[in-house]
C-alpha positions as CSV (number, residue, x, y, z in Angstrom):
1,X,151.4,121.9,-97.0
2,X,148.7,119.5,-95.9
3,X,146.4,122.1,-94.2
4,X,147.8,125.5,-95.7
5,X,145.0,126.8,-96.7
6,X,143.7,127.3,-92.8
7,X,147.1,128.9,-91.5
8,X,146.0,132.2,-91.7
9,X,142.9,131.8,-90.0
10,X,143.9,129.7,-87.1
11,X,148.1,131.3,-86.8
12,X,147.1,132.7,-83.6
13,X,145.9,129.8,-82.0
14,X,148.6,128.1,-82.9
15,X,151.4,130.2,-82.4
16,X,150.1,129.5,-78.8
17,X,150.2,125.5,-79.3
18,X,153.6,125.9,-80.3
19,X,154.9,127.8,-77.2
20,X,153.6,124.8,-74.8
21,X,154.9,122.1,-76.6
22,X,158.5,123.6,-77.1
23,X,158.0,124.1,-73.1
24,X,157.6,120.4,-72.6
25,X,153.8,121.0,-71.5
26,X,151.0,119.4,-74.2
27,X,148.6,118.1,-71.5
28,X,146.3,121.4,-71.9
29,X,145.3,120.3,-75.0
30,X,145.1,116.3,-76.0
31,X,146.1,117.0,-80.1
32,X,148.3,120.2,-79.3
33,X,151.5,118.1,-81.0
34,X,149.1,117.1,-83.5
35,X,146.9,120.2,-84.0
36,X,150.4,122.7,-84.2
37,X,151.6,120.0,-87.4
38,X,148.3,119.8,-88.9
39,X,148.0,123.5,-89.2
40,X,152.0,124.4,-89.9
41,X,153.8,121.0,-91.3
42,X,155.6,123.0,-93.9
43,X,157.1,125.2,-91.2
44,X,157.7,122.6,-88.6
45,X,159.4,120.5,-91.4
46,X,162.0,123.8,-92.1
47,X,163.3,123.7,-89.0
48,X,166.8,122.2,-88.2
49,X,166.4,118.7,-88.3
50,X,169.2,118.0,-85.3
51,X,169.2,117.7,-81.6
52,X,170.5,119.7,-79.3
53,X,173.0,118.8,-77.8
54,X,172.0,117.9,-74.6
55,X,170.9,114.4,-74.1
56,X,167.7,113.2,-75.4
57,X,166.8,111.5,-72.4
58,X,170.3,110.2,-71.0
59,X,172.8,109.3,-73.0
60,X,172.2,105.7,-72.5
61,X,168.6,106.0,-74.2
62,X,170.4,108.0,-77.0
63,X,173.0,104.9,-77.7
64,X,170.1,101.8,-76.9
65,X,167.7,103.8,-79.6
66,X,170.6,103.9,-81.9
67,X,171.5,100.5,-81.4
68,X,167.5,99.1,-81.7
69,X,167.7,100.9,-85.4
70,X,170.7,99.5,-86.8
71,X,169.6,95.9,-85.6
72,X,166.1,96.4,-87.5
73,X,168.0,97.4,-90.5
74,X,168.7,100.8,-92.1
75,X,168.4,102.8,-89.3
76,X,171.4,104.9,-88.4
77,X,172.5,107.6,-85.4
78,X,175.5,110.3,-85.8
79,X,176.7,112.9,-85.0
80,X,176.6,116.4,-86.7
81,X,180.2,117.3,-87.0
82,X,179.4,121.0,-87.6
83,X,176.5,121.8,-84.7
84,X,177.4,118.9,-82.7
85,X,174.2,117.4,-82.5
86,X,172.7,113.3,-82.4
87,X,170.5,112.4,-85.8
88,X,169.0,108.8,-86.6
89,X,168.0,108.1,-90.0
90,X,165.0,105.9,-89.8
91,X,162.6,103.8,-92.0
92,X,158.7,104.6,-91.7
93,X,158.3,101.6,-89.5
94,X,160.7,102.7,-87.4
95,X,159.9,106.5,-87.3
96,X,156.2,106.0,-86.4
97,X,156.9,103.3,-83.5
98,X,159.5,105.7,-81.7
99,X,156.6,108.5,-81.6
100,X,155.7,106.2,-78.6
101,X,152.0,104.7,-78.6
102,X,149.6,106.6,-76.3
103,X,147.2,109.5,-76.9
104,X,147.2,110.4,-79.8
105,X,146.4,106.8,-81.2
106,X,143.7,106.9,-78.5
107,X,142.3,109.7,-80.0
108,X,142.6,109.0,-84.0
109,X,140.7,105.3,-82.8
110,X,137.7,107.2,-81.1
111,X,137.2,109.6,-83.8
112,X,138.0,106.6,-86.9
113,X,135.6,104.8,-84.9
114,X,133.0,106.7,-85.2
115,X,133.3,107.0,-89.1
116,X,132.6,103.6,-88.9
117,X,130.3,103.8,-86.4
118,X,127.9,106.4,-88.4
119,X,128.7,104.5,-91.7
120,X,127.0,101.1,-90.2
121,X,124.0,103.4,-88.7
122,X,123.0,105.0,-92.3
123,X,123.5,101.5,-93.6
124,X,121.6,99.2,-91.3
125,X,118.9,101.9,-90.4
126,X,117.1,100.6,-93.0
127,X,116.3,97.5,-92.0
128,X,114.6,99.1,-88.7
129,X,112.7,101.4,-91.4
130,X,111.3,99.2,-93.7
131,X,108.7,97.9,-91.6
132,X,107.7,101.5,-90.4
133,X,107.8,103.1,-94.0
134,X,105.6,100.1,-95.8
135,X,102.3,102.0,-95.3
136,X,104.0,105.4,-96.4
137,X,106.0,104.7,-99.0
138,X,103.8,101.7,-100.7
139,X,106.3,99.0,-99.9
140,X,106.2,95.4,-100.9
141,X,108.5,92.7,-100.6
142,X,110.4,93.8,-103.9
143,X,110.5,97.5,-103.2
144,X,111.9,96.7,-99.3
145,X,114.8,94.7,-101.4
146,X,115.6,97.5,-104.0
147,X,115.4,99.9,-100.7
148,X,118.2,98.0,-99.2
149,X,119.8,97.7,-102.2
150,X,119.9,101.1,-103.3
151,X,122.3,102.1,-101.1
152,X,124.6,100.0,-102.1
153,X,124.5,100.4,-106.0
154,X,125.9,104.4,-104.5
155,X,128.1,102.6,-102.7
156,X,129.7,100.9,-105.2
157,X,129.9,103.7,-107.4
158,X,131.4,106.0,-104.7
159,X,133.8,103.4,-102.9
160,X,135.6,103.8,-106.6
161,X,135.6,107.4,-107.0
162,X,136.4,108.2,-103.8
163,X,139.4,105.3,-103.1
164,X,140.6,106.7,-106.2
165,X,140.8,110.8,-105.1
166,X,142.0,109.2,-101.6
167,X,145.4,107.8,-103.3
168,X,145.7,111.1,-105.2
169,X,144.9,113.9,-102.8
170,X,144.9,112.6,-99.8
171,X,143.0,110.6,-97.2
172,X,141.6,113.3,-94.6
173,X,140.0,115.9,-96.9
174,X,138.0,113.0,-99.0
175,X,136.8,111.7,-95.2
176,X,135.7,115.5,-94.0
177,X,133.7,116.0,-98.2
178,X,131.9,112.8,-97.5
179,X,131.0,113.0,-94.6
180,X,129.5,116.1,-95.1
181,X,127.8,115.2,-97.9
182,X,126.5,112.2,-96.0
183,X,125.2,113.9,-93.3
184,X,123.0,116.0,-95.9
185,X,121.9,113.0,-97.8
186,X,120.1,111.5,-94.8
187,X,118.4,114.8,-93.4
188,X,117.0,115.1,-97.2
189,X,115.9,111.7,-97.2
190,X,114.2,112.1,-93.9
191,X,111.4,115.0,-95.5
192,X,111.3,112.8,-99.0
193,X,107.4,112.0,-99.2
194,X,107.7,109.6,-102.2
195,X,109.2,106.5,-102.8
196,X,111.1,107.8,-105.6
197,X,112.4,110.9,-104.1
198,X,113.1,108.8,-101.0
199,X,115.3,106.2,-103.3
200,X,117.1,109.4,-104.8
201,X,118.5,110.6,-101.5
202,X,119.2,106.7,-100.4
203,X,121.4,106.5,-103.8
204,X,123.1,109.5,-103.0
205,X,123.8,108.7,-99.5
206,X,125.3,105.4,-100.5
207,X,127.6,107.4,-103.1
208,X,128.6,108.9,-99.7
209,X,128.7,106.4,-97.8
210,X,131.2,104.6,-100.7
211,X,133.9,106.6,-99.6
212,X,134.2,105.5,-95.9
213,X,135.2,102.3,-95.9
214,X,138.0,102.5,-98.9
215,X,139.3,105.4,-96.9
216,X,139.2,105.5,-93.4
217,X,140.8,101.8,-93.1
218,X,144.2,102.5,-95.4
219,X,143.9,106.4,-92.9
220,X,144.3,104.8,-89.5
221,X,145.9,101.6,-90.6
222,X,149.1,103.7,-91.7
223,X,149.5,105.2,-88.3
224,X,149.8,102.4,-86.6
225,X,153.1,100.2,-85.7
226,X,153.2,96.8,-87.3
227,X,153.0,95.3,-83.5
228,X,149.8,97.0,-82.9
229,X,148.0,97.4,-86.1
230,X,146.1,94.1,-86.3
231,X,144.2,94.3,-82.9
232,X,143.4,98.3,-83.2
233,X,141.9,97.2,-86.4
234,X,139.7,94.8,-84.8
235,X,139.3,97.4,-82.7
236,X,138.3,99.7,-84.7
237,X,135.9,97.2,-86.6
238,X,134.2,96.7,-83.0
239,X,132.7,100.7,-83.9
240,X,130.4,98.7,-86.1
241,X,128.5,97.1,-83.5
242,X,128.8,100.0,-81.5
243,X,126.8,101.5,-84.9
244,X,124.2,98.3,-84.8
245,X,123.8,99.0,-81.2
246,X,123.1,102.4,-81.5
247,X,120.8,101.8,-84.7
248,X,118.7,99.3,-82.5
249,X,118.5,101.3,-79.5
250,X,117.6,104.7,-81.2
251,X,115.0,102.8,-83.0
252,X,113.2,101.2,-79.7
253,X,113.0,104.8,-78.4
254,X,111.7,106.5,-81.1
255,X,110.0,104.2,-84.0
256,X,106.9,103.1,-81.6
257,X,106.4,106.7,-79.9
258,X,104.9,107.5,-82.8
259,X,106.0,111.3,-82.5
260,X,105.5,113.5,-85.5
261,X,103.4,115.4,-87.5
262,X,100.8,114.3,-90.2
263,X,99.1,116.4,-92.7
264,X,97.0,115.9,-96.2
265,X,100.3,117.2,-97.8
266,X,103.4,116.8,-95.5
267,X,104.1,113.6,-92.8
268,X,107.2,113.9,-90.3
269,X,106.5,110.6,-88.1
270,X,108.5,108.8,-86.0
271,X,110.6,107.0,-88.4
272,X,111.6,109.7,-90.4
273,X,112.7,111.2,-87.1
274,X,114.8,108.1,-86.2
275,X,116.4,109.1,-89.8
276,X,117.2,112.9,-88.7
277,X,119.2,111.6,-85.3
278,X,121.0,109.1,-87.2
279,X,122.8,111.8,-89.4
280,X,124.1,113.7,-85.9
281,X,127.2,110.9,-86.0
282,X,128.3,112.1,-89.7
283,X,127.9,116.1,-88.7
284,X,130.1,115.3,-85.3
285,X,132.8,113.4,-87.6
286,X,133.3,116.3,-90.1
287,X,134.2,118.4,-87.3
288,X,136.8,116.0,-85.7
289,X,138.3,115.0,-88.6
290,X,139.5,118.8,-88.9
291,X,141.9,118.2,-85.5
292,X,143.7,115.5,-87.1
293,X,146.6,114.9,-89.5
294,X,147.0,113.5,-92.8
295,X,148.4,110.4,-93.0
296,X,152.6,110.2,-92.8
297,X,152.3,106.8,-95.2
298,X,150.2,109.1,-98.0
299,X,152.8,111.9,-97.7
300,X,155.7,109.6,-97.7
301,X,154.1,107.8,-101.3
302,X,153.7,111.8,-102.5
303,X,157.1,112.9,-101.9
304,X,156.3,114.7,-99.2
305,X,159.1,113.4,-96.9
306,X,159.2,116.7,-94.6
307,X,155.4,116.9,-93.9
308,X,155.7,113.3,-93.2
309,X,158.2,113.9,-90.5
310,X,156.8,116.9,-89.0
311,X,153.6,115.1,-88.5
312,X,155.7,112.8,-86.8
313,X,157.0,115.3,-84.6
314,X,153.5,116.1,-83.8
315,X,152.1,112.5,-82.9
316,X,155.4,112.3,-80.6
317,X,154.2,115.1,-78.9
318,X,150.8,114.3,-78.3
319,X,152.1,110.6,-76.8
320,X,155.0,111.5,-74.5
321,X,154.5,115.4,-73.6
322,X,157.8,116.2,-74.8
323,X,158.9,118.7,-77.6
324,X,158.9,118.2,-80.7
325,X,163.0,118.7,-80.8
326,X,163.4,115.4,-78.6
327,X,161.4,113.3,-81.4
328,X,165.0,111.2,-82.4
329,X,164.3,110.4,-86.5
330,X,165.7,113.4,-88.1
331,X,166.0,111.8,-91.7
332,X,163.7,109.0,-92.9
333,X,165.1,106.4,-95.0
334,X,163.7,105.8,-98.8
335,X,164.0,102.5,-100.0
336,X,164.6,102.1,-104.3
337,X,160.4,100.9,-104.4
338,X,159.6,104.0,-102.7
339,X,162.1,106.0,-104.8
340,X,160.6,104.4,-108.3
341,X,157.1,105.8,-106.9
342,X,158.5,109.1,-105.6
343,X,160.1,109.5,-109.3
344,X,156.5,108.5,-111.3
345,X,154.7,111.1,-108.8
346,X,157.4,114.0,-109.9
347,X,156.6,113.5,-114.2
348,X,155.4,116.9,-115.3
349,X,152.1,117.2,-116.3
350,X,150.3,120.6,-116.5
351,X,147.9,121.1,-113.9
352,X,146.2,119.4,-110.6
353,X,143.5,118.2,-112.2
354,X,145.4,116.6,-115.1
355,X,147.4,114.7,-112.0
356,X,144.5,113.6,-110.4
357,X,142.8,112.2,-113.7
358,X,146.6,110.7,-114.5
359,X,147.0,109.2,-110.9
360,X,143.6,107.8,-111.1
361,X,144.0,105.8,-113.9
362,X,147.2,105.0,-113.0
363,X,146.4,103.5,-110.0
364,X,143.2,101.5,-111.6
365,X,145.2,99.9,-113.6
366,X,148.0,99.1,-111.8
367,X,145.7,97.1,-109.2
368,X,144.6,94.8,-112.2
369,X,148.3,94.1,-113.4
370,X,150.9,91.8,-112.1
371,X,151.8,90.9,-109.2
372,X,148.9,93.3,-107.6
373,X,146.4,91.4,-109.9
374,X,146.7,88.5,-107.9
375,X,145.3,90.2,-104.2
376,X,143.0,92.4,-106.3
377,X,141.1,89.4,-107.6
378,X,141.3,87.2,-104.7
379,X,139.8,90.1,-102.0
380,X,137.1,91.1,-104.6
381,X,136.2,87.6,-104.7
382,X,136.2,87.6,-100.5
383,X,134.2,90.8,-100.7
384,X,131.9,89.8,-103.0
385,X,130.6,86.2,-101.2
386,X,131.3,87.7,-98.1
387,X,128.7,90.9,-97.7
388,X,126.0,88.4,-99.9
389,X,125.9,86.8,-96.7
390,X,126.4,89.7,-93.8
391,X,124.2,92.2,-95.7
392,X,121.8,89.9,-97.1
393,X,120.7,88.3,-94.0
394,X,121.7,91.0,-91.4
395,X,119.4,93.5,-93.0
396,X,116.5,91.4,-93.3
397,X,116.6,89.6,-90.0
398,X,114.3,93.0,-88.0
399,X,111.7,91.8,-91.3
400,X,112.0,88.3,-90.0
401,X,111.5,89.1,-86.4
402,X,108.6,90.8,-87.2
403,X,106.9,88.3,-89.4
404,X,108.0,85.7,-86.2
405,X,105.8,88.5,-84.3
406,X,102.7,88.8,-86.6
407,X,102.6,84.6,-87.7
408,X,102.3,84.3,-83.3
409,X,99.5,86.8,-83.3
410,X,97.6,85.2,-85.6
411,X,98.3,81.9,-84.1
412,X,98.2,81.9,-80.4
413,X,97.7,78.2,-80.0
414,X,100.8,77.2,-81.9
415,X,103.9,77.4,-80.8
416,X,106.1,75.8,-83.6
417,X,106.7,77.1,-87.0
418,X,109.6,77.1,-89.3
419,X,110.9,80.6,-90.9
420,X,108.9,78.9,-94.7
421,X,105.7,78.5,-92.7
422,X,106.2,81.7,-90.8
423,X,106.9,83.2,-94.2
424,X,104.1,81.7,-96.2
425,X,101.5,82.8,-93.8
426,X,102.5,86.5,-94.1
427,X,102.8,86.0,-97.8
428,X,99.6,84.5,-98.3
429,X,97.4,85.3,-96.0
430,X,98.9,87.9,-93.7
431,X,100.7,92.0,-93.9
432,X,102.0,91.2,-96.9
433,X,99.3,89.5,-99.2
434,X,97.2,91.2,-101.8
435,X,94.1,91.2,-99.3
436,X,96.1,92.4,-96.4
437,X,95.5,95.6,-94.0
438,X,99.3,97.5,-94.3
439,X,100.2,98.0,-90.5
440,X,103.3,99.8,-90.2
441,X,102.9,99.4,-86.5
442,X,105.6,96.8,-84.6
443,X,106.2,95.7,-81.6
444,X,108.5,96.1,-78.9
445,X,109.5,92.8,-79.0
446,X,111.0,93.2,-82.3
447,X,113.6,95.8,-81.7
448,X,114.6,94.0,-78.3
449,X,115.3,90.8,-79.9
450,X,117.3,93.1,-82.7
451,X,119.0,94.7,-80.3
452,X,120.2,90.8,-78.7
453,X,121.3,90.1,-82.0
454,X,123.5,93.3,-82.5
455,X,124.3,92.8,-78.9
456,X,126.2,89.2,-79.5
457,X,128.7,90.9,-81.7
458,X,130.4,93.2,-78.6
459,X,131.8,89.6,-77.1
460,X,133.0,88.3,-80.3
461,X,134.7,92.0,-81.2
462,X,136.5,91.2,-78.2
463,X,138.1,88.2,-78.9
464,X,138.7,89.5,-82.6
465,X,140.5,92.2,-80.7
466,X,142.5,89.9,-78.3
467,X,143.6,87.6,-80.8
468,X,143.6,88.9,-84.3
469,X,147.5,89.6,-83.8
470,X,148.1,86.2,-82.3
471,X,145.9,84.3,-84.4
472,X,146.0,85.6,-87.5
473,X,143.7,87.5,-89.7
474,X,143.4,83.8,-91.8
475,X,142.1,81.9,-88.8
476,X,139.6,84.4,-87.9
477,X,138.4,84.9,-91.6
478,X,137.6,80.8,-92.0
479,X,136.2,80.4,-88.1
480,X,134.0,82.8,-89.1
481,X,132.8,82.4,-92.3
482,X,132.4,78.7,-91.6
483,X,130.5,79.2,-88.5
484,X,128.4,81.6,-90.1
485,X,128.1,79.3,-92.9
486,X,126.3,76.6,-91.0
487,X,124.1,79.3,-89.2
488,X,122.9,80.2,-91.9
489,X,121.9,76.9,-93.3
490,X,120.4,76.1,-90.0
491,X,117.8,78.8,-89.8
492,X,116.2,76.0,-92.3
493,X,115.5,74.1,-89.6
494,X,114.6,76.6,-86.2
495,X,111.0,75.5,-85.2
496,X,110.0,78.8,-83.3
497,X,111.0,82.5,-82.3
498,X,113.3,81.3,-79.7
499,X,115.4,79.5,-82.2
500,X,115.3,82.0,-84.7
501,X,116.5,84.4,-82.5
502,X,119.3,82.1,-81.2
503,X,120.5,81.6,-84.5
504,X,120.5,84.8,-85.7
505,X,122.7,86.1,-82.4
506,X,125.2,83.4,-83.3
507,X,125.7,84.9,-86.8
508,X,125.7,88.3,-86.0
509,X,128.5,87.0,-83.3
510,X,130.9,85.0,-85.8
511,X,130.3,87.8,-88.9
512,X,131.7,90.3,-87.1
513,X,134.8,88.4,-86.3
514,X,134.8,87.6,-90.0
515,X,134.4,91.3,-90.6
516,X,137.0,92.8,-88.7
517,X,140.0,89.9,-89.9
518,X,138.4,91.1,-93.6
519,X,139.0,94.6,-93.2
520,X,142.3,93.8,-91.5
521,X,143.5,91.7,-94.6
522,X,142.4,93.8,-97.5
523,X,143.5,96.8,-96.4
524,X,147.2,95.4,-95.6
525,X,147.8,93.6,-98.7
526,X,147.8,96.3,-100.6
527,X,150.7,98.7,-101.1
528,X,150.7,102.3,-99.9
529,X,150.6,103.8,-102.9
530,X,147.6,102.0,-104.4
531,X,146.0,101.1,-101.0
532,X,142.7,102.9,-100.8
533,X,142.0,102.2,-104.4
534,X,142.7,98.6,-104.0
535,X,140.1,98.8,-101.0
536,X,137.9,100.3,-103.0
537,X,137.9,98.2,-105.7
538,X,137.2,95.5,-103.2
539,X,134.4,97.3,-101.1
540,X,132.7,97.9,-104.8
541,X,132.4,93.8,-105.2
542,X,131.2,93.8,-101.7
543,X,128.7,96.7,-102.1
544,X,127.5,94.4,-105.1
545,X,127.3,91.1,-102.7
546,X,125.1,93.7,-100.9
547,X,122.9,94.6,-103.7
548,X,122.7,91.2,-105.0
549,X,122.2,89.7,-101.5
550,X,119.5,91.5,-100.7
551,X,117.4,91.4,-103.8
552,X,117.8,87.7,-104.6
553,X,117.0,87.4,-100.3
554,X,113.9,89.6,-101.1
555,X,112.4,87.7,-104.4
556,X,113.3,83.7,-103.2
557,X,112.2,84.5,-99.3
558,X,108.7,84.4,-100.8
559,X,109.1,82.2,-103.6
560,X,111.1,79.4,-102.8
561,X,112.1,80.1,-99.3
562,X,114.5,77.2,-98.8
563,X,117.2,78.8,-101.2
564,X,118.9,81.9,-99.2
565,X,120.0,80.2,-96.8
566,X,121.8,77.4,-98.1
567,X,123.0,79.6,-101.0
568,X,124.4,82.2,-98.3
569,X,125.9,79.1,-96.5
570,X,127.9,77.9,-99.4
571,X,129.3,81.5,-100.5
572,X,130.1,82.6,-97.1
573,X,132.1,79.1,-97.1
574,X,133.8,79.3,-100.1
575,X,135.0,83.1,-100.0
576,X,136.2,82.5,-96.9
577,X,138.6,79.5,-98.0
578,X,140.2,82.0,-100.5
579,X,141.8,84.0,-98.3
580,X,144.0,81.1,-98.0
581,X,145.8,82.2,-101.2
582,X,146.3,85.8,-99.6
583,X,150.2,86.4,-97.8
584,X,150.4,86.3,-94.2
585,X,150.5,89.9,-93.0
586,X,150.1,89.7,-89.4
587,X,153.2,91.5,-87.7
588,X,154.2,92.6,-90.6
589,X,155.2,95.7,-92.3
590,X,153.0,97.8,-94.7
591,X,154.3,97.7,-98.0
């Protein structure tokens, strides 16, 4: 049973659940299909598997359903000589696209969403602090690196360990631990009154933080229909500007209030409260994740065919209002790939734990072995040159605005300087030199032209969404990192604020196309089975193109400025072409 150890609490509630949706009324309640199967799959599942034998819905929708499933290939309608009933046997493919497409989908994309949405907050929240937090925490150009950066050497160690527990025990209860533990991580870090403490909590809400990404994408992506699965990817994806947006706006309201409380031995200011609203997202998720299922794909890979179809059931429910008796798959189809997993998941071993261990390595090193070997090294490679570029520059470009913002201070007479000058003033002479005052005080004007930049994403999600399954996920990957290629290399040559500000809408534009076609392509190359381990795997190179991103940004900004951005140009470039090498999965099935 997926959720069996809640039955007993929650029976009553959903004894009631039950009685509407066998009465053809689930309306009351937008998850009662899917809340009544999260909480009783193993009952649901031992229930007769035929129809009545009324109609389903006419007995001409019986025969054209019948007829759709035997011209996509394996799927087959009878009858039941002995009650007299209809069955179709159907593949997983087929069984999730007759649950119909409707609320419950609706649903599962708001809440996924806002994994993502809280994920990108906790991430790019940083780059909003480290301006605020230089006077506090004692911060230089270096340490504001290692700051960003810290959260992704967690990452990378968590986007293993948690991918890996994902493909062995299953892809909601990892979500629900981390985000939990997430939420925690961030309201510690908000009272941490030292830089080392504060880099403590950071790690550990990146080994947090690890988990989401590996796991959330394979979770929704294997409840949706092959038609549908590319733009509600996009989709989803679009919850990370939503997160930027949120990030930037939050930050405007509260970082220059300068609310708080200082003392000799204890500060709360504004920025540290900025960090305590930015962990609400995570506490909401861990609650909503609790209405929902686990995934069908997961329990299909486990040998759990009967949970599979009574969440099914459930999700056909929730979409059509119906009961769960009219839901027309009564037997889904196992193909021999399947059956060779189903067989490796049944070898005896002794305990849970010894499984888990077993399935973990198993899965690690099946990813690096033929013919997986090939996807795993390409998307590592993507990943990698990929989030050198998106997190290397994104992060830093609220530390650029504000330099843009202090070099015009100090300069009212001059209206044109280059991102080097702008750069060597503050260096040498300015906030950040060894004679400087520290001012952790910023202007509006820097969070309003963050918030444009964040803002030029929402159009380009858009169009990601729109055309991701007409396009291709191939297209969108080398538009994107091409055009952010050459935006990157042109911040070389912006002249003033305006420019700079110009450019750096553009990239935040094209990225997130690049992103969203990314996270679309990883996560369907990958078979079931080894999905969210294969993800992770990947999002560990990216979390490294993070780390190394922002640290090499950090130390050649003020050394030799010229170098990040043609660097980032040419890797953003490059990884991007290598997806070329990756299969064509738009449309298609999930392995």
């Amino acid at each position: 049973m997926v959720e069996g150890d809640t039955d007993q609490n929650l029976s009553k509630y959903t004894d009631v659940k039950d009685d509407r949706v066998a009465n053809g009324d689930s309306k009351d309640h937008p998850l009662a299909g899917v809340v009544a199967v999260s909480l009783h799959e193993k009952s649901l599942a031992n229930q007769q598997l035929s129809l009545p034998h009324g109609p389903l819905n006419g007995a001409g929708e019986r025969a054209i359903v019948s007829k759709q499933l035997e011209a996509k290939g394996g799927g087959a309608g009878g009858a039941d000589p002995e009650r007299g009933a209809y069955s179709i046997k159907a593949d997983f493919e087929q069984a999730i696209e007759l649950t119909g497409y409707g609320r419950f989908h609706y649903i599962l994309l708001a809440i996924c969403g806002l994994v993502s949405t809280s994920e990108e907050m906790d991430v790019i929240s940083m780059s909003f602090i480290l301006p605020s937090a230089q006077c506090d925490l004692d911060l230089n150009t270096q340490s504001k690196g290692w700051l960003n950066s810290i959260i992704f050497i967690g990452m990378m160690f968590g986007a293993y360990v948690w991918g890996s527990v994902a493909d062995s025990l299953g892809r909601k209860k990892v979500l629900i631990v981390i985000s939990i533990m997430n939420a925690f991580c961030i309201v510690a870090s908000s009272f941490s009154q030292t830089y080392e403490v504060f880099m403590v909590f950071r790690f550990l809400n990146g080994v947090a933080l690890g988990g989401s990404g590996p796991v959330i994408w394979p979770y929704f992506a294997e409840f949706q229909p092959k038609s549908k699965r590319g733009s509600m990817l996009s989709f989803m994806a679009a919850f990370w500007t939503i997160g930027n947006l949120l990030v930037a706006g939050l930050a405007w309201l509260i970082i220059p209030t300068g609310i708080g409380i200082t003392t000799p031995a204890f500060t709360y200011n504004s920025w540290r409260i900025f960090l305590l609203v930015c962990s609400i997202p995570s506490f909401i998720v861990a609650a909503l994740l609790l209405y929902l299922p686990e995934s069908p794909k997961f329990l299909l890979s486990q040998g759990k065919i009967d949970e599979a179809l009574a969440i099914f059931r459930g999700i056909y429910v929730t979409n059509t209002g119906k009961s769960k008796d009219q839901y027309p798959v009564k037997e889904l189809l196992i193909d021999d790939k399947l059956r060779e997993e189903l067989e490796a998941v049944t070898k005896p071993i002794k305990n849970k734990y010894k499984r888990m261990l077993y399935d973990i390595l198993d899965n690690s090193k099946q990813v690096f072995m033929s013919p997986i070997l090939k996807f795993t090294i390409i998307s590592i490679t993507i990943n990698f040159t990929f989030h050198i570029g998106y997190y290397g520059l994104m992060m830093w470009f609220p530390e650029l605005f504000n330099r843009f913002d202090e070099f015009t201070r100090a300069h009212p007479g001059v209206e044109d300087a280059s991102v080097c000058q702008v750069t060597d003033y503050v260096v040498g002479m300015g906030s950040h030199s060894q004679t400087g005052v520290c001012s952790a005080t910023i202007p509006s004007t820097v969070f309003m032209e963050s918030l444009i930049t964040v803002a030029a994403a929402l159009p380009a999600n858009v169009v990601a969404v729109l055309g991701m399954d007409r396009l291709g996920r191939k297209f969108f990957l080398v538009f994107s990192t091409m055009a952010a290629g050459a935006c990157s290399a042109s911040m070389y040559f912006v002249t003033n604020q305006h420019q700079n500000l110009a450019v750096s809408a553009v990239f935040s534009g094209v990225i997130s196309m690049g992103n969203a076609s990314l996270d679309c392509l990883i996560t369907e190359v990958f078979p079931t089975n080894l999905r969210a381990t294969g993800v992770a795997i990947s999002m560990v190179a990216a979390r490294l193109g993070g780390i190394i991103g922002n640290v090499v940004i950090a130390t050649l900004l003020d050394l030799y400025c010229p170098a990040p951005t043609f660097i980032v140009a040419v890797l953003l470039a490059g990884g991007g072409l290598m997806c070329l090498f990756l299969p064509n999965t738009t449309r298609t099935a999930l392995s």
